[in-house]
Structures are given as structure tokens and as C-alpha cells.
N, C-alpha and C positions, 0 to 999 in steps of 0.2 A: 389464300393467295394462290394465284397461279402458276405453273410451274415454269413459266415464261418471267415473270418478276420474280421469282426467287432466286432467279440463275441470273437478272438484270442485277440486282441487289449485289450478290455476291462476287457477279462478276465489276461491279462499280466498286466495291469494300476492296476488292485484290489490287485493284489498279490506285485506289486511295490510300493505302499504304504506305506505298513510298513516299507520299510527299507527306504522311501523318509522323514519318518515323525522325523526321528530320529536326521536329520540334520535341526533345526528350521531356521538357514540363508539361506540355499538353497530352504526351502517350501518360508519363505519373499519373493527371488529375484525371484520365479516365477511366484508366486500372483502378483509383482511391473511387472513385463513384461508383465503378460495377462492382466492388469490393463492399463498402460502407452499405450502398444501400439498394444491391441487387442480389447480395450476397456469393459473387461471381469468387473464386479462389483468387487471391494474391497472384502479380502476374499474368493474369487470364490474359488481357488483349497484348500484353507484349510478346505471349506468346504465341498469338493470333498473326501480328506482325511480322513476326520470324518463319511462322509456319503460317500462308494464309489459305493454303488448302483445308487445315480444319475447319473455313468457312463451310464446306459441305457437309459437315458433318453436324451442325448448330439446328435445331430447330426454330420452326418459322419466329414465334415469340420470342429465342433468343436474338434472334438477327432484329428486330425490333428496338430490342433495348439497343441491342448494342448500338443503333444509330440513335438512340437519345443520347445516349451516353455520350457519343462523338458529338450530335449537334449542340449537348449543353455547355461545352469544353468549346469547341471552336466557334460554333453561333455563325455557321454557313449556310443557307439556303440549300445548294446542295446534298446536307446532309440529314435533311427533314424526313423522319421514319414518313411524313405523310407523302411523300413522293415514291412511294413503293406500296401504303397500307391503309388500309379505311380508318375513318375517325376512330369510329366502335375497335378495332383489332390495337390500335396502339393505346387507346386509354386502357385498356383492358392491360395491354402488356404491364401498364406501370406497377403495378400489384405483382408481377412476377417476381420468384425470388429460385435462383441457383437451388438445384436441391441433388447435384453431383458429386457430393464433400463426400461422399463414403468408397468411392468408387475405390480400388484396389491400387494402391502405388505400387510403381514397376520401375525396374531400373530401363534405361537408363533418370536417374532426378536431376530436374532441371530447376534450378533457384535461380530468379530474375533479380533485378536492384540490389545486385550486391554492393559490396564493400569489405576491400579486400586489402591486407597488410602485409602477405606475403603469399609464397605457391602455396602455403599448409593452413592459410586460416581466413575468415572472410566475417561478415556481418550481414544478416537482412533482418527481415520481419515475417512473422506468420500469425493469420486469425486463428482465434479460440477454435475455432473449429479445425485448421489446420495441424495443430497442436493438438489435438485429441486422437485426427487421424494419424499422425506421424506414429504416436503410443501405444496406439493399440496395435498397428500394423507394421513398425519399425523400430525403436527408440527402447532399446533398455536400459535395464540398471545394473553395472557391475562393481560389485562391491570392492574390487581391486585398485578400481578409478576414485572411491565415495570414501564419505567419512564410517568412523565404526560401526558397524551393524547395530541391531540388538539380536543377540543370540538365544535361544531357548532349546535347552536339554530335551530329549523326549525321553518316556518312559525303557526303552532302547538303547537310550544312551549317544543315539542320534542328535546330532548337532543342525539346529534350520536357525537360518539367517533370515533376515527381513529391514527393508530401509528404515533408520531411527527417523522417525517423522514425529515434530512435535505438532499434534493435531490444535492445537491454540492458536498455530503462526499458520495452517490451513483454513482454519475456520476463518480469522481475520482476511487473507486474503480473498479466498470465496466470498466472504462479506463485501468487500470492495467491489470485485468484479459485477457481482450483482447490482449495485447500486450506481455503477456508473462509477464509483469514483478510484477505481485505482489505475495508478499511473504508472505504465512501464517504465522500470529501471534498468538495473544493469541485465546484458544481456543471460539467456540461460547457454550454457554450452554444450556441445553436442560432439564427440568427438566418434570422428567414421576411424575406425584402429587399422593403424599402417601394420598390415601385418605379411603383406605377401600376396593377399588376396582383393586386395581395391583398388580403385581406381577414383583418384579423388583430382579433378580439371578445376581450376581458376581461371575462366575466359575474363579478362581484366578487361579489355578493349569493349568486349559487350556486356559487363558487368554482370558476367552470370558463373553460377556454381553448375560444374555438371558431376554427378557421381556415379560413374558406369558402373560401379558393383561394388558392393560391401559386404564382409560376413556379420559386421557388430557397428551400429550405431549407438555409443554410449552414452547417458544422462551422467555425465561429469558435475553441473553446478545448475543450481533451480530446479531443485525436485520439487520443493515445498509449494513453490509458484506454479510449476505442472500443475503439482495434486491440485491445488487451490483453484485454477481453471476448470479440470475436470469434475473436482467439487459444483461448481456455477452451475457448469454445464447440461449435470444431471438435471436442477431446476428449471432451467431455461436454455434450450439449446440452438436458440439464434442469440442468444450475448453477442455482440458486437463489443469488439478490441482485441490488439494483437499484442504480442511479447515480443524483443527481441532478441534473435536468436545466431548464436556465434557458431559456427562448425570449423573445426579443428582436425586437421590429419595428421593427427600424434601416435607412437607407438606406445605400448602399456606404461613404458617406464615414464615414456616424457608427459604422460596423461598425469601421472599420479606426481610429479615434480611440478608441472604446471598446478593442480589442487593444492600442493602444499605451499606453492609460493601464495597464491591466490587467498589463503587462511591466514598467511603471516600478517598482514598488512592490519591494519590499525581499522577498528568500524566503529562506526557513529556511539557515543554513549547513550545509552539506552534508556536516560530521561530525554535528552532532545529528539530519540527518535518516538517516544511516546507521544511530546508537543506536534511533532508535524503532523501526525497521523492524526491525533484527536478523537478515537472514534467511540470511545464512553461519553456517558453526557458529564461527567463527574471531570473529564479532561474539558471539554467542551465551557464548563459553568468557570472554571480556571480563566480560561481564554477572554472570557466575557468579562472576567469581575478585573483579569488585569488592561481591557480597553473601557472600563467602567467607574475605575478608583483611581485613589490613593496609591494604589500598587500598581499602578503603571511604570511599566521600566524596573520594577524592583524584584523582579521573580526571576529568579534565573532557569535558563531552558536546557541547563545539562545538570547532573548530579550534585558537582563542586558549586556551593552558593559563595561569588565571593565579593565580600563586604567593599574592599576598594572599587568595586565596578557598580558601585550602589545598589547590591544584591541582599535581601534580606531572607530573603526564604526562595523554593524550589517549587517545580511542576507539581512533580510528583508529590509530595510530602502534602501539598494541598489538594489535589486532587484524589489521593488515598483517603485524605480526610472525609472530603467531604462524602465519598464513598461512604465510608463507615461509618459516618452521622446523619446526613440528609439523605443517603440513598433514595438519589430523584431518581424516578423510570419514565416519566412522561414532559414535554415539550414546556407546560404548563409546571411542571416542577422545575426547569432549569433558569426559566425567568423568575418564579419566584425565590431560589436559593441564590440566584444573583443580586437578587434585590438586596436580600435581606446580609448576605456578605459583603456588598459592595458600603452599604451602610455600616455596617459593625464595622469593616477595616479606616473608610474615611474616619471615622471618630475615635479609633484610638489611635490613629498612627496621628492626628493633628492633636492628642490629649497628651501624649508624651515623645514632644521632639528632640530629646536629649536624646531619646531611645532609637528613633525610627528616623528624624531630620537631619541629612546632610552625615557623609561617608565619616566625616570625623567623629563628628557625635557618635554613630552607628559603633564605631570601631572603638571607642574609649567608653563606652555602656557596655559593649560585648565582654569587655577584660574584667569585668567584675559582675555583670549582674546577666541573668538568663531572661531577661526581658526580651531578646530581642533574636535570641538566638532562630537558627533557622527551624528547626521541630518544633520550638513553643507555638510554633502558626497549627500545628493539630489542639493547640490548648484554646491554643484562640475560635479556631472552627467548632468546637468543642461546646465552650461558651455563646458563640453565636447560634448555634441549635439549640439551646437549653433556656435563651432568652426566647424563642423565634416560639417555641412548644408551650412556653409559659402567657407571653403577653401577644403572640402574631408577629408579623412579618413587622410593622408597625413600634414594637417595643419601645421602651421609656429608652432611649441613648445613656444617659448619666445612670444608667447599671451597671454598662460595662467600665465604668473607674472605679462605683461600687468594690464591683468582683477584683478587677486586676490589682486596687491600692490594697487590698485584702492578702496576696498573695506575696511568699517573702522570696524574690525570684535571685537573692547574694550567692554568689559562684563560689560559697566557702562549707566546709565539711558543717554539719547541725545545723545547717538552713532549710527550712521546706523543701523548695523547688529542688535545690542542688542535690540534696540523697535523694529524691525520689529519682536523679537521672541517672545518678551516679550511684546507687545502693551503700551510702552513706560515707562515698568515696572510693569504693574499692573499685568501682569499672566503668574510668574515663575513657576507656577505648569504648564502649557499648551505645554511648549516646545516641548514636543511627539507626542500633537495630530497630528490626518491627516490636519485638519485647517493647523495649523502652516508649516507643510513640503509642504503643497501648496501654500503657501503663500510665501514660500521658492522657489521653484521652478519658481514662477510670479514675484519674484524679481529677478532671475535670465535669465529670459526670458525679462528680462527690460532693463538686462545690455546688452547683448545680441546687443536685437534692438538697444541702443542708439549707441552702438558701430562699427555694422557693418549694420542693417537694419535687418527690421521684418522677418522672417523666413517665407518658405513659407511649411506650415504641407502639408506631407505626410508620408507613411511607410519607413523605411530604403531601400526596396527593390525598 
């Protein structure tokens, strides 16, 4: 390009400003497009708007996009990169991708699209990559602000701290980010420490954070989700998705009061956060066999299974199971342990509907016999694997009343079922543990064998 059109260009983008700024959805969807799929930073052309001198600072390819970008949003003639640029220089541009994300942040920082609730606290968003560079070159951890360390002695008798990270709740979120599918939630928080030395601006009217200087940018809440990004990252370091992110101008005290109100509050039970997420196939085979059976509607998606809500058994409790029975690894194992559960539960929940039909029935079978309790569904899964390893997916049906009329399931001390749950009555509190539902599961690996011969363990596949 000539240096005559680069200064046309530029000098047309300066004077198209003002009437581009006028429309604040149309400046959003162009920021989301040079952002999504130019990889331009969060903010870029709003800040191009505000300052449109940094147009001379853009190279030729930038300036390029960036009128795609404006002509795909507004769809004006006038904003056609080909009234500036050869066919060959703008196709080529399309392929271009931002590659400035490491550049050095410097005060004064400038956060565009806020969302702001008072002078001391706001909301935006930042891509993965934004959030990487914030960590490495701004953003620490202070253990004053955070939950307990883990501490370790050294030989010295020196004391090192280090943030408690459960790497399981990293690994699953890195897992997410990688495949696309996780979904920002509550924001992480960021708190710049009022301490005498910062300068923390709320431009409300222009919806921007400015921060003229800080000694300490704190990770207060979302470290996990950090790590869990920068986890991704290392594999793949254009991930596309952002987090969002709260910054807070609190002193040390009101840091660590705002954390502990933040902990006090009530969080999701930890079976229904299992169900939403889904991300074992053994959750997933769950999901299927309850939009596939008989157990539609009767599984309940938090811990508490309760009978008047026509609840018979739990997420979890079947999805452990089928873990430690079918343990499917492959796509081709979740359609068949579907198959073969969806069948076993249709046939006995219609084989005894005193037991399983209708919240009354459910409820006056519960008070005396263990038929129908919510862990006998590991006895059941149990048995559905031991016919599935004996006859195929396909098995005789009229086995399983075989096995179940076999079984003396009386809620009273010297009945089968009931000491096996209870150790012959002494530990009516213990029913839930994982003990007991293995022990469940060895009992039904016993009827199993006696009835057809030991199984021989392998995978479904």
C-alpha cells in the first residue's frame, strides 16, 4: 500500500469515529469480532475510539482488518477494506491473528465495558490470554487475602507456604476449557490494596476502569479457575474464551472480610453439581438411562433422595456404580451399558410395583422392606452386570425376579439384606457409607457367582 492510502485510510477511520461511537452495540460487536476471531485484546477498538491516534501506530494488515471488522458490523460501502486494498492483500489479511498479548503492561490500565457498583468495585471480562498475561506480570497471591496455605517445615525449621490447590478441580476445569465447553461463572476477583500507594478511577459515564498505580494486585477468589486456564493454555495457546473478572479497591482488612462473607454463603450440593457437569461417561450413561427408562423423573439430582417427590434413588449412587461395575471408557461402551440398564430397570421397576409404583406404594414398601431403598440401586447395577457378562446385553429378562425373589430384602435384625446394611443391626447410621455400598455390591457379586459362575473382569469393551 502506498503511503498516500495509508494516511487516506487512517485519516477516513479518525473522522469515522465519531459517528461509529454513537452506536455503543455496533463499537461491542466489533471489539467481540476483532477479539473472537482476530485475536485482537479485549477493548482494542474502543480504545482505538478514545485514542484514534493509535491508528498510526497499526500496521498495514491491521488497518485491514480492522475495516472488515467495521464493514461486517455495519455493512456500509464506505467501509469496504477494498476501497483502500488489493483483492490478494485483504484475502490474505483474513488469516491474520493479533500476536501483541505478551507486550508489557504498564500503568497507567485501562479496562473498557465495565460494570460498576460503586467508586471501589466494577465487573468486565478478559480472554484466556489476557488472564495469563495479567499473572504473570501483575496478579498475585496473598496468603492474608486466601484460604489456609499448605505449610511445609524444612529441614531448618523454616516455614514455606504455598496455595492449597486441589489439582482434580484444575485438571476438570483445564479439561472444560480445552474442549470448549466450560462456562463462565461467577466472577474471579482481583483486589488492587488500598493501602496509600494506588490509584484505583471508576469512569462510570465511560464505563471504564482506570488504575494509575498499584503496589499489589491480589487473587482474592478463582485461583483454581486461573490455574485451570493456564493449565489449557500451556496445550493450546489460542483457546478462545474469557472469565469474568471483578476488581475491587479494598484494604487488607476489608479483603479478607469480604472472603469470609463470600465462604459463609450456602453452595450447590455436590451431587447436583456432579449432574450438571457430567463429565465421566459413568455420569453421562446416568443421564441417558434416566431420558431412556422407567427412571425418568425418579433419580434425584442432589444427595437427599426424597420418596414423596417420587424419588427412588440418586445421581451419584448410580453413577459410582456403574463406575465400579461396567467401567465403560469408550463411546461404544456408553450406548451399550445404556442399553442393557435401561432394560434391567424397565423390568423390574414394572415386576414389582408395590415397591417402585406410585409415591405411596414407594413409601409404605420403604418402612419395612430394603427393596426399594435408594443404595439397593448399586445391588441392582450389580446384578445388571453379572447377567450382561453371563448371557450379553440381550439376557433372559425373567432372571432378574429369579435373583431379586431370591433375596430377603425385611428391614428387621436376622434378615439377609438388613445385616448386611446394618452389621446385624448395630450401624443404622452407616447405610450411606462407601463401606456399606461395597459391601453391597460383594454381596451381589456373590449371588452372581453362586448362580451362574464367577465372572471373568474385563472392560465393557
Amino acid at each position: 500500500m502506498s503511503e498516500t492510502k495509508e494516511l487516506n485510510v487512517v485519516e477516513f477511520l479518525t473522522n469515522s469515529f465519531e459517528e461509529i461511537s454513537k452506536d455503543r452495540k455496533a463499537m461491542t460487536e466489533i471489539d467481540d469480532l476483532l477479539f473472537t476471531v482476530y485475536k485482537f485484546p479485549i477493548g482494542f477498538f474502543q480504545e482505538l475510539v478514545v485514542n484514534p491516534e493509535k491508528l498510526d501506530e497499526l500496521e498495514e494488515v491491521e488497518l485491514i482488518v480492522l475495516l472488515i471488522a467495521i464493514n461486517k458490523v455495519i455493512n456500509l460501502e464506505m467501509y469496504s477494506p477494498y476501497n483502500y486494498f488489493s483483492e490478494n492483500k485483504v484475502k490474505k489479511s483474513l488469516k491474520y491473528r493479533y500476536s501483541k498479548q505478551e507486550e508489557p503492561l504498564n500503568f497507567p490500565l485501562i479496562y473498557e465495558d465495565i460494570t460498576a457498583g460503586s467508586d471501589v468495585d466494577c465487573i468486565t471480562y478478559l480472554s484466556y490470554q489476557e488472564i495469563k498475561r495479567h499473572v504473570e506480570q501483575l496478579w498475585t497471591y496473598n496468603f492474608a487475602t486466601q484460604r489456609l496455605p499448605v505449610e511445609t517445615v524444612k529441614k531448618n525449621g523454616e516455614i514455606t507456604k504455598k496455595p492449597k490447590l486441589f489439582k482434580n478441580s484444575v485438571k476438570e476445569i483445564a479439561q472444560l476449557i480445552s474442549e470448549g465447553r466450560f462456562k463462565p461463572d461467577a466472577p474471579i476477583v482481583i483486589n488492587v490494596m488500598r493501602n496509600g500507594e494506588d490509584e484505583f478511577y471508576i469512569d462510570k459515564d465511560n464505563h471504564r476502569l482506570i488504575i494509575e498505580k498499584a503496589t499489589e494486585q491480589n487473587i482474592v477468589d478463582g485461583f483454581h479457575r486461573i490455574s485451570g486456564v493456564l493449565a489449557a493454555l500451556e496445550k493450546d495457546p489460542d483457546l478462545e474464551g474469557y472469565l469474568y473478572v471483578t476488581f475491587r479497591n479494598y484494604t487488607l482488612e476489608e479483603a479478607s472480610e469480604f472472603l469470609g462473607q463470600h465462604n459463609s454463603f450456602n453452595v450447590y450440593d455436590r451431587t447436583h453439581v456432579r449432574f450438571l457437569k457430567a463429565l465421566e461417561l459413568p455420569d453421562k450413561i446416568v443421564k441417558d438411562i434416566e431420558s431412556k427408562s422407567d427412571l425418568r423423573g425418579r433419580i434425584a439430582y442432589k444427595t437427599a433422595v426424597e420418596r414423596k417427590k417420587n424419588k427412588i434413588t440418586n445421581f451419584a449412587v448410580l453413577s459410582n456404580a456403574i463406575r465400579d461395575t461396567f467401567n465403560p471408557q469408550t463411546g461404544k461402551d456408553r450406548i451399550e451399558v445404556t442399553y442393557v440398564l435401561a432394560r434391567f430397570f424397565d423390568y423390574l421397576l414394572g415386576s414389582y410395583p408395590e415397591a417402585f409404583i406410585g409415591t405411596k406404594n414407594v413409601e409404605e414398601t420403604w418402612k419395612k422392606s430394603w427393596i426399594n431403598h435408594h443404595n439397593t440401586f448399586v445391588l441392582y447395577v450389580t446384578l445388571a452386570y453379572g447377567l450382561y457378562k453371563h448371557f450379553g446385553k440381550d439376557f433372559p429378562l425373567d432372571e432378574i425376579t429369579k435373583i431379586v425373589d431370591s433375596i430377603d430384602f425385611t428391614k428387621e435384625n436376622g434378615h439377609q439384606f438388613n445385616d448386611l446394611l446394618t452389621d446385624g443391626g448395630t450401624a443404622q447410621g452407616k447405610i450411606n457409607s462407601d463401606q456399606t455400598k461395597r459391601k453391597i455390591r460383594q454381596f451381589g457379586e456373590k449371588i452372581i457367582a453362586d448362580m451362574y459362575g464367577a465372572i471373568k473382569e474385563e472392560n465393557v469393551s
